[in-house]
The first five atom37 places (N, CA, C, CB, O) and aatype in JSON, in Angstrom:
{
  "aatype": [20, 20, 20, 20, 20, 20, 20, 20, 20, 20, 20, 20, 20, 20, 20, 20, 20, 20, 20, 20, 20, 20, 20, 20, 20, 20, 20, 20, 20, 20, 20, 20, 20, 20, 20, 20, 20, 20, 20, 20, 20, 20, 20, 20, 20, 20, 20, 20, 20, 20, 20, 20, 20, 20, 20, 20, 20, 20, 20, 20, 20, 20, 20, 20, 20, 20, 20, 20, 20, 20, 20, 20],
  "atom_mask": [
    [1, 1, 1, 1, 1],
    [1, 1, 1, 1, 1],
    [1, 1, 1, 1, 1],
    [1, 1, 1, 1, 1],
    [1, 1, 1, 1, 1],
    [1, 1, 1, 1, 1],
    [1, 1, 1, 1, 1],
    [1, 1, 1, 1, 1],
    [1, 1, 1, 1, 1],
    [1, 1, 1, 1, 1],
    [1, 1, 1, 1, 1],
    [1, 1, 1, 1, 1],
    [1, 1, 1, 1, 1],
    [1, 1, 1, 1, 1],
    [1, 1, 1, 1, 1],
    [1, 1, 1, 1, 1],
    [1, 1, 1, 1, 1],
    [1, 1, 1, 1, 1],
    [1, 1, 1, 1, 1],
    [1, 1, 1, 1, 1],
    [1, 1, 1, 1, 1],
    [1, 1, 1, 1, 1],
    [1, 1, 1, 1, 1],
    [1, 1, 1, 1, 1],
    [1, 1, 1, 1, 1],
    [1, 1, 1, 1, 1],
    [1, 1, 1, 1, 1],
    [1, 1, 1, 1, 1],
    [1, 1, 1, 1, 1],
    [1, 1, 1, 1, 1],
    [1, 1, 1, 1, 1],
    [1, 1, 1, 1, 1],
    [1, 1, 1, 1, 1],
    [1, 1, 1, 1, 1],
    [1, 1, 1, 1, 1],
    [1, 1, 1, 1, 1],
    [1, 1, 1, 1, 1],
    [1, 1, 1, 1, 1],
    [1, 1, 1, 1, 1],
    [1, 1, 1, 1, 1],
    [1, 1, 1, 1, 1],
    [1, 1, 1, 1, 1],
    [1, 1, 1, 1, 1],
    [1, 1, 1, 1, 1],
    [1, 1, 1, 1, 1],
    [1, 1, 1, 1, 1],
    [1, 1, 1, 1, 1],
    [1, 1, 1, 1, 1],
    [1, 1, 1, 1, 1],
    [1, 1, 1, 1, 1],
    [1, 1, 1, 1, 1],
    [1, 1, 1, 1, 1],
    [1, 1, 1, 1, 1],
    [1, 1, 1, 1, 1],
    [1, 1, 1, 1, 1],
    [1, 1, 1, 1, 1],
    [1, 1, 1, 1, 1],
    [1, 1, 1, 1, 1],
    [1, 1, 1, 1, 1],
    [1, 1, 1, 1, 1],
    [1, 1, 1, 1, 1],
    [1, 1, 1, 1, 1],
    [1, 1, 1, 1, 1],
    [1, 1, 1, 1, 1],
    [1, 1, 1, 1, 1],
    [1, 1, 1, 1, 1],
    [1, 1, 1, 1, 1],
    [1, 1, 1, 1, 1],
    [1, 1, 1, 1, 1],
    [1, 1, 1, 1, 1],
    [1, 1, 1, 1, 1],
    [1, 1, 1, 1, 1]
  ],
  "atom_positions": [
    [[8.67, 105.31, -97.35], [9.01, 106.35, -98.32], [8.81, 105.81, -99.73], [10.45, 106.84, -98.13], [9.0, 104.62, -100.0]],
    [[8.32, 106.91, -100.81], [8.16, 106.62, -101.97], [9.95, 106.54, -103.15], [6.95, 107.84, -102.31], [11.15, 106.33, -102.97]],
    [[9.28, 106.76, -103.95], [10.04, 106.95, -105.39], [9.61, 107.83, -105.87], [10.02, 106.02, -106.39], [8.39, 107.89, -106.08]],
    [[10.46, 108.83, -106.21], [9.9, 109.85, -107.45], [11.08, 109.69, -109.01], [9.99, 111.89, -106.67], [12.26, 109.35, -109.08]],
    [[10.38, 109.98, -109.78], [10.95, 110.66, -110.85], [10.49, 111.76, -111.15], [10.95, 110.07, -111.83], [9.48, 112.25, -110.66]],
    [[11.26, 112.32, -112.07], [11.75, 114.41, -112.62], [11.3, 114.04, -114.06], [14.14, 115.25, -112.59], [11.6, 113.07, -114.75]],
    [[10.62, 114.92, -114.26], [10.79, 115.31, -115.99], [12.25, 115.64, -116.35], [9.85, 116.79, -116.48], [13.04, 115.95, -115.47]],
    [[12.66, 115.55, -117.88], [13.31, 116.47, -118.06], [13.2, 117.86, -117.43], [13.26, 116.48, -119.09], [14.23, 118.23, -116.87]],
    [[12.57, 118.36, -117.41], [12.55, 119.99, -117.93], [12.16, 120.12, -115.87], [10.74, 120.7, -119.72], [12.72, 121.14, -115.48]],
    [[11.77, 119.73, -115.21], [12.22, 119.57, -113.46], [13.53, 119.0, -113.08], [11.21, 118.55, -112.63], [13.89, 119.08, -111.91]],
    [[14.41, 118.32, -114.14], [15.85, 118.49, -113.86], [16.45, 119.42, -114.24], [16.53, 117.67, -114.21], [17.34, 119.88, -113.54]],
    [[16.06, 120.08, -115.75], [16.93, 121.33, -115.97], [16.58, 122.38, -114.83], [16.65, 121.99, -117.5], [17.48, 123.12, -114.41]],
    [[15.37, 122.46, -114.36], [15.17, 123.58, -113.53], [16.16, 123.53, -112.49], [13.83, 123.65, -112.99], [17.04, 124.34, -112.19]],
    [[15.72, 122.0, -111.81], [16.89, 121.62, -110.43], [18.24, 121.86, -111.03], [16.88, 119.79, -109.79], [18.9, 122.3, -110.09]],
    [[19.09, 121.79, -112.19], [20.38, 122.16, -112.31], [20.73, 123.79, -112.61], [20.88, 121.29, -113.36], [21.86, 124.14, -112.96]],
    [[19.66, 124.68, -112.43], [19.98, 126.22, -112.45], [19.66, 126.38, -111.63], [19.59, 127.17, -113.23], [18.91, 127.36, -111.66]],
    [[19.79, 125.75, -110.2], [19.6, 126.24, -108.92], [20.81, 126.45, -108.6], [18.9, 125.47, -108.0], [21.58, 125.71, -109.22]],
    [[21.41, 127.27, -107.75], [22.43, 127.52, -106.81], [22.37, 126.74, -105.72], [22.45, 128.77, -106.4], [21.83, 127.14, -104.69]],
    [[22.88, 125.57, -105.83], [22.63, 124.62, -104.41], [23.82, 124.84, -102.63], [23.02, 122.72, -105.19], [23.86, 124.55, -101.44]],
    [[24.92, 125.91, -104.25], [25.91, 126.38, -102.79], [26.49, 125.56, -102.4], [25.35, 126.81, -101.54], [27.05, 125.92, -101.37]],
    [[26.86, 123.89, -102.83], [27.79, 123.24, -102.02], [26.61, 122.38, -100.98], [28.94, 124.45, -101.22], [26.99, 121.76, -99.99]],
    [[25.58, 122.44, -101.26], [24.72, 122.37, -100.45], [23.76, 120.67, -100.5], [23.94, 123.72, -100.76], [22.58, 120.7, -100.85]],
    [[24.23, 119.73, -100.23], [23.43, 118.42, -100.82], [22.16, 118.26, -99.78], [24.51, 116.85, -100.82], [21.12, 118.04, -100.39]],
    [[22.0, 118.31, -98.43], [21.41, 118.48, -97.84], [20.03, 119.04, -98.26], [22.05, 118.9, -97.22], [18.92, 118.61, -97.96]],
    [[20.37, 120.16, -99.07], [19.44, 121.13, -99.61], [18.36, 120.24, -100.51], [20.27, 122.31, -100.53], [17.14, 120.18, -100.4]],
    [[19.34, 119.5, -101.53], [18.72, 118.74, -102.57], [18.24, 117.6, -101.75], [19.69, 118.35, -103.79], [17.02, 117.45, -101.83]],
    [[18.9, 116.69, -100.93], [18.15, 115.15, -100.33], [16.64, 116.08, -99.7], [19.43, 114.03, -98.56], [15.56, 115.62, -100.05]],
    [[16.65, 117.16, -98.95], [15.73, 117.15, -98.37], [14.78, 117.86, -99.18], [15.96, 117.52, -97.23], [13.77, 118.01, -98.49]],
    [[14.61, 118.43, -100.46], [14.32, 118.63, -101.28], [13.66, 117.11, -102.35], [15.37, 119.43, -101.52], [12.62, 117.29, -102.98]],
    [[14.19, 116.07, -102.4], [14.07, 115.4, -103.27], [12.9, 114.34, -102.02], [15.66, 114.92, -104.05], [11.84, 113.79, -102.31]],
    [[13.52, 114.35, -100.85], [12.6, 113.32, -99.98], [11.12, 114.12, -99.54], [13.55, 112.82, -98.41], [10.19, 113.44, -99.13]],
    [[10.99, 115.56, -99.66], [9.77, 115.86, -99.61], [9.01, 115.94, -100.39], [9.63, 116.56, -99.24], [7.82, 116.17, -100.2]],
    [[9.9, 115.63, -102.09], [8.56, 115.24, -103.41], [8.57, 113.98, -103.37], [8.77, 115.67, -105.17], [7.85, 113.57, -104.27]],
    [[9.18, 112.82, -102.59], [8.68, 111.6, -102.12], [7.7, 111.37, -101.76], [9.13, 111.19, -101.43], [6.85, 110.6, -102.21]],
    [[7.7, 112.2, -100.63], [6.54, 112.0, -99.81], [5.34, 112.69, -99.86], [6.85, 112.11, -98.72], [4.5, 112.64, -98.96]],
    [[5.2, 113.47, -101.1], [3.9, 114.3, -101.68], [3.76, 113.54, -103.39], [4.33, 116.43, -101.72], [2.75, 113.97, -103.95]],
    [[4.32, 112.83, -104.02], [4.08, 112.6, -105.1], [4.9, 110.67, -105.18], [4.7, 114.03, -106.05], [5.79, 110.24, -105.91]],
    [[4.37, 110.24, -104.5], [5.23, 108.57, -104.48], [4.64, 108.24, -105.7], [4.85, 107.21, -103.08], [3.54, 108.53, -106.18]],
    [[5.8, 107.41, -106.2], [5.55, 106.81, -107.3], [5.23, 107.41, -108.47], [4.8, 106.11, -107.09], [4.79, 106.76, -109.42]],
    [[5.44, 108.82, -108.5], [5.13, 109.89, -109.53], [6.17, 110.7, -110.69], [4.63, 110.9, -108.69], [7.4, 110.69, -110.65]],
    [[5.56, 111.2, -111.42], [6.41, 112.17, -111.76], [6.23, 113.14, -112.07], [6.98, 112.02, -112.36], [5.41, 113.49, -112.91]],
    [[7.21, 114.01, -111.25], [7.14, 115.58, -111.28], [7.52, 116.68, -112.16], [7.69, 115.91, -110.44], [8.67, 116.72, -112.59]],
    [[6.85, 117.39, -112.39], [7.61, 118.64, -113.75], [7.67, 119.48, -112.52], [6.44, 119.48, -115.51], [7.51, 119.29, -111.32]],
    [[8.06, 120.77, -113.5], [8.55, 122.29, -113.12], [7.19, 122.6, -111.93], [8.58, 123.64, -114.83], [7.31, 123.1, -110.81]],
    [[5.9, 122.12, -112.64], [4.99, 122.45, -111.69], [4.99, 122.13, -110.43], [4.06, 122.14, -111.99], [4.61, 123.01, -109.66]],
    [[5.26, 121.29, -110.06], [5.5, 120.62, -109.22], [6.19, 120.92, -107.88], [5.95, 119.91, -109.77], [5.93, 120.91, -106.68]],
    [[7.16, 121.18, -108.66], [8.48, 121.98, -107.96], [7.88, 123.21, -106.7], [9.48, 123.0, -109.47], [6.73, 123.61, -106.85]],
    [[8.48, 123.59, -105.84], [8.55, 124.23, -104.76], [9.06, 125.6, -105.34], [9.38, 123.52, -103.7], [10.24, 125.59, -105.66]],
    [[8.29, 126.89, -105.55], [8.83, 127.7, -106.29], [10.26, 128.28, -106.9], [8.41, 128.27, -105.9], [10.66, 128.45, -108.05]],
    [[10.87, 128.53, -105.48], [12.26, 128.81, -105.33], [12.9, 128.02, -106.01], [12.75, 128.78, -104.15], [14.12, 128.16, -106.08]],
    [[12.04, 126.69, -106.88], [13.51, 125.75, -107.91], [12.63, 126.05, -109.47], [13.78, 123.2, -107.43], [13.04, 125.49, -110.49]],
    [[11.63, 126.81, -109.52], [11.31, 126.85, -110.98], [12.07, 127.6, -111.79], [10.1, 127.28, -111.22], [11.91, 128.82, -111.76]],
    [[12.99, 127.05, -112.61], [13.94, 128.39, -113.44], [13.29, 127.91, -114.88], [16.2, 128.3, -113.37], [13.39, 128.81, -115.72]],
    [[12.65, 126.7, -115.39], [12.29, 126.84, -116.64], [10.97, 127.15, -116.81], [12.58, 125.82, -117.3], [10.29, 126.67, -115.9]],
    [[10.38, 127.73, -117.59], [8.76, 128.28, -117.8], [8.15, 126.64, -118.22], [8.49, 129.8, -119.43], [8.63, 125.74, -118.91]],
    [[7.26, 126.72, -117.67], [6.36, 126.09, -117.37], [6.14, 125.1, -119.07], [5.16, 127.2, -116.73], [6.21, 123.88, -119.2]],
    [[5.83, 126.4, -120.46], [5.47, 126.4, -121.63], [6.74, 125.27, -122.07], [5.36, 127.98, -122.29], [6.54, 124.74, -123.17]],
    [[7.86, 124.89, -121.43], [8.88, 124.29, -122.15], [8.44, 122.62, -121.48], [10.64, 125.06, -121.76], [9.02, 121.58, -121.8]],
    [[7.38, 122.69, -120.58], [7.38, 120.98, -120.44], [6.27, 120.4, -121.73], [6.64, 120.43, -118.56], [5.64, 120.96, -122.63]],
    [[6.4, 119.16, -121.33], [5.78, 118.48, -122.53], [4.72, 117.51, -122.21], [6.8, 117.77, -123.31], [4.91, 116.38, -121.76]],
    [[3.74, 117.98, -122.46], [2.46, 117.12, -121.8], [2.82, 115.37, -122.23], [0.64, 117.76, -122.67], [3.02, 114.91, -123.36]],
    [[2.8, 114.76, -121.13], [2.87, 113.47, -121.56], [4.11, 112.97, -121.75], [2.22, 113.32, -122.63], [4.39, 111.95, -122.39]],
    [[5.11, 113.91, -120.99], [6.81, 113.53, -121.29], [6.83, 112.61, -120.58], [8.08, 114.52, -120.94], [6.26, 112.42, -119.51]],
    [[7.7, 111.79, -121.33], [8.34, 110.8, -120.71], [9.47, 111.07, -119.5], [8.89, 110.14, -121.77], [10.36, 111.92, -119.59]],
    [[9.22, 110.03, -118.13], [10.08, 110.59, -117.29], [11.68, 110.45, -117.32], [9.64, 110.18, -116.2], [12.07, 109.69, -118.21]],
    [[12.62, 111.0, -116.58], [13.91, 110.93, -117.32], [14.55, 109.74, -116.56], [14.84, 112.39, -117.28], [13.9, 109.28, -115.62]],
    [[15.6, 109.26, -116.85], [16.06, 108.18, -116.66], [16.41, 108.2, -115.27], [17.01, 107.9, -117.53], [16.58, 107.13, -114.69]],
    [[16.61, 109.89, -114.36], [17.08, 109.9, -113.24], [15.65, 110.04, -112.28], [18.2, 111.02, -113.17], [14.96, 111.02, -111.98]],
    [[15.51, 108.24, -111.9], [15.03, 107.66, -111.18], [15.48, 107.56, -109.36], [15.07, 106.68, -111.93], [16.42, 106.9, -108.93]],
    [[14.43, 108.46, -108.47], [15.79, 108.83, -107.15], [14.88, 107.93, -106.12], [16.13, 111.03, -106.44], [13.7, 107.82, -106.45]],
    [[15.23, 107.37, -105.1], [14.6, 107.48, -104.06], [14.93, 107.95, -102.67], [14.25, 106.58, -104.03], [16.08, 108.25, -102.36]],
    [[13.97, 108.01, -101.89], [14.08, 109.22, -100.77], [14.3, 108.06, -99.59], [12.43, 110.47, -100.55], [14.46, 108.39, -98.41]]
  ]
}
């Protein structure tokens, strides 16, 4: 298994999700952009539709990734 990191703006999205109590949701969520993007980092694009809540226009080409570094 890889490492991913989130943009900012793919964590704000992931925190206006309704996860419901739900962590499961997120590990298996976070270990399948492991294993499609190792060693990467992911924006909003990225994301699996159902978690895009920020427009696309708010990431930042060339952002730096955020400090929340996960692995799967």
């Amino acid at each position: 298994r890889g490492s991913i990191r989130f943009n900012s703006a793919a964590i704000m999205s992931l925190c206006q999700h309704n996860w419901a109590g739900n962590v499961r949701e997120l590990a298996n969520l976070v270990e399948r952009m492991a294993i499609m993007y190792p060693y990467g980092v992911a924006g909003v694009k990225d994301l699996p539709a159902k978690f895009r809540y920020v427009e696309e226009a708010n990431e930042v080409e060339g952002e730096e990734a955020s400090s929340q570094h996960l692995a799967a």
